[in-house]
MIDOSE-1310 file (N, C-alpha, C; in nm, 2 decimals, decimal comma, always signed):
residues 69
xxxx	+0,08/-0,12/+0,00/+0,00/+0,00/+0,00/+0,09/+0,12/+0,00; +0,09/+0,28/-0,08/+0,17/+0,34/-0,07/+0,09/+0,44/+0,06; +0,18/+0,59/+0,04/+0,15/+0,62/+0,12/+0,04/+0,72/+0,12; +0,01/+0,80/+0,25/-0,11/+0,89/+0,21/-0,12/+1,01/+0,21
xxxx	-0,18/+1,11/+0,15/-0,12/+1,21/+0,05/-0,18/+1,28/+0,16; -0,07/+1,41/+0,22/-0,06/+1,49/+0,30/-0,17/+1,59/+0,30; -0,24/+1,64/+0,43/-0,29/+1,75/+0,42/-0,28/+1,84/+0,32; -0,15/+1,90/+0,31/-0,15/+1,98/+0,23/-0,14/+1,97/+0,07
xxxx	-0,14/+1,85/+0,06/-0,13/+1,73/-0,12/-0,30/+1,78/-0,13; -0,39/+1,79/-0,03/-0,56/+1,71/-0,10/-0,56/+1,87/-0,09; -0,54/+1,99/+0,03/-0,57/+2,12/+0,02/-0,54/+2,19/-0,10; -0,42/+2,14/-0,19/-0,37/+2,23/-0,29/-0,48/+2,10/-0,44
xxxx	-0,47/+1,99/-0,40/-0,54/+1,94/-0,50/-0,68/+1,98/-0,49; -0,78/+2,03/-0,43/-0,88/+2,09/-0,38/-0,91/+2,24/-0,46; -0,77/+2,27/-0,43/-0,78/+2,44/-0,49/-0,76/+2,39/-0,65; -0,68/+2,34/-0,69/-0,68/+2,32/-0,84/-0,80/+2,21/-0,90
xxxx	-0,88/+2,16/-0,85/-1,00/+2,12/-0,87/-1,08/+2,22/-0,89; -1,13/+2,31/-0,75/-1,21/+2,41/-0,81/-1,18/+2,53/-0,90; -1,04/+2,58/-0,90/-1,05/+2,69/-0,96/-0,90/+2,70/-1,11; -0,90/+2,60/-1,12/-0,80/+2,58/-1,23/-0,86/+2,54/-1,39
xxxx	-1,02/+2,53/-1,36/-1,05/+2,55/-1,49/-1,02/+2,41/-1,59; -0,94/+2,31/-1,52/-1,00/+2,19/-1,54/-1,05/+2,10/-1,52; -1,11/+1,98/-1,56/-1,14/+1,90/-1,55/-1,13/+1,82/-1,41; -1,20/+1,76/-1,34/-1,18/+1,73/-1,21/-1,12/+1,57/-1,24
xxxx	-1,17/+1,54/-1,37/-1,13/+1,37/-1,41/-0,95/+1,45/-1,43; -0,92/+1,52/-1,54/-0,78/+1,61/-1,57/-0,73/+1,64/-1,45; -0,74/+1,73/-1,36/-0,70/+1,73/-1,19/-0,64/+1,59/-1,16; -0,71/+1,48/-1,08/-0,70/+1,38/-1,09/-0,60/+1,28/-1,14
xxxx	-0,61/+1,27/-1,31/-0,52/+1,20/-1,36/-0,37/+1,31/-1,35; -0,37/+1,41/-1,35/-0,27/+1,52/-1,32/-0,15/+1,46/-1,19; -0,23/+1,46/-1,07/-0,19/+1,44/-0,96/-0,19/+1,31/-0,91; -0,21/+1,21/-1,03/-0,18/+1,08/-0,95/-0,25/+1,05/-0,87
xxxx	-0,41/+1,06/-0,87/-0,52/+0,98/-0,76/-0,62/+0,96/-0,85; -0,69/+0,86/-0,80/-0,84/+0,87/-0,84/-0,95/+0,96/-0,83; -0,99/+0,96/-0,99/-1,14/+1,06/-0,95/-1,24/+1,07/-0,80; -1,28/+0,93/-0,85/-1,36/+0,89/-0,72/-1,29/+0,99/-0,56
xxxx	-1,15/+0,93/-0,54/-1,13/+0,99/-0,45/-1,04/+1,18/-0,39; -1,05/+1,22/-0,53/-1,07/+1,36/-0,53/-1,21/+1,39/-0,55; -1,29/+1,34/-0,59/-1,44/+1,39/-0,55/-1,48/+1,41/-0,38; -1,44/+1,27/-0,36/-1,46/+1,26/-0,22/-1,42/+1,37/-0,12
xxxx	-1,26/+1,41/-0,15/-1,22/+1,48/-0,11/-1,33/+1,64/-0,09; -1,33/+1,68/-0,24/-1,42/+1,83/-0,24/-1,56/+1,71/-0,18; -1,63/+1,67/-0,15/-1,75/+1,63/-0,12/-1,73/+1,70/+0,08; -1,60/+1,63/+0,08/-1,61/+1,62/+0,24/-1,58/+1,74/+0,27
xxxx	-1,49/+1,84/+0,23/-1,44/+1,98/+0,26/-1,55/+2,02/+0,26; -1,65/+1,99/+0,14/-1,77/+2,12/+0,12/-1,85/+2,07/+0,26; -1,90/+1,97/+0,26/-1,97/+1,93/+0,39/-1,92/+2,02/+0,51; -1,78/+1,99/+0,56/-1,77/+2,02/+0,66/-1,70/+2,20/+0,66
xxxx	-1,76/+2,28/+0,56/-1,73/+2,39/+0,58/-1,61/+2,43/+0,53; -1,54/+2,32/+0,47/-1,35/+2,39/+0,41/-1,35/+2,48/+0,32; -1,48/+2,48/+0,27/-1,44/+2,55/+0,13/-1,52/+2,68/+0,12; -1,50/+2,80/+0,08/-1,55/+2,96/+0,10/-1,58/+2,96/-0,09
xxxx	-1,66/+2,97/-0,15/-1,64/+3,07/-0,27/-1,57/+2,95/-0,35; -1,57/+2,80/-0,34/-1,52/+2,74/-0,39/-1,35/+2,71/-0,40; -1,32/+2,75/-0,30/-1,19/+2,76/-0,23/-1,14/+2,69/-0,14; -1,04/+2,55/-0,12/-1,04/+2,50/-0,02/-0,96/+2,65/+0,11
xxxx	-1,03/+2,66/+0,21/-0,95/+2,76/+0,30/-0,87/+2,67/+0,44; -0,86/+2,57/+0,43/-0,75/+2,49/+0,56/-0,78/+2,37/+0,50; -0,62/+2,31/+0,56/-0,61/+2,17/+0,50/-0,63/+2,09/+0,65; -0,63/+2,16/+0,76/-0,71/+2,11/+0,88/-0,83/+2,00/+0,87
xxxx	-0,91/+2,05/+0,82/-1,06/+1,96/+0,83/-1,04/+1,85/+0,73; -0,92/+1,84/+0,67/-0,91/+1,73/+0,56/-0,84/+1,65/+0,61; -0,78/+1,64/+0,74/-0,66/+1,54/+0,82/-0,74/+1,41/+0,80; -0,69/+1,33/+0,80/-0,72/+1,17/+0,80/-0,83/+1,12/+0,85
xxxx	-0,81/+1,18/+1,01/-0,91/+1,17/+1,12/-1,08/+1,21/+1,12; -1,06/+1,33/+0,98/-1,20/+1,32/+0,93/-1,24/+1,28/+0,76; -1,16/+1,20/+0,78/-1,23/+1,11/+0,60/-1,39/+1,04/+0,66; -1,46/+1,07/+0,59/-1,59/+0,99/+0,66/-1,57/+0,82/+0,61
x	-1,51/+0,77/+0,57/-1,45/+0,61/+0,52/-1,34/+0,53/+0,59
């Protein structure tokens, strides 16, 4: 199993999901993860408040500790 991609790896992949103007499947294959699980990611930020204006704003609420899986 490798390893798991840092707070600050899904906050900055987060921000280039929403506001980079591409493709979230393009994001994704860009950064070496799965769709599925960069969706997940913006799913859970947006839930729990991370994201302002479509912006992830802290890579806090994205720690491990709150993946809902």
């Amino acid at each position: 199993m490798g390893t798991r991609p840092t707070a600050e790896f899904r906050s900055e992949a987060l921000r280039l999901a929403l506001t980079s103007g591409l493709s979230r499947k393009q994001v994704a294959s860009d950064l070496g993860v799965g769709f599925s699980t960069l969706s997940r990611w913006i799913v859970t930020a947006q839930r729990t408040g991370q994201t302002r204006n479509g912006l992830a704003t802290t890579a806090r609420g994205l720690h491990s500790s709150h993946r809902p899986w």
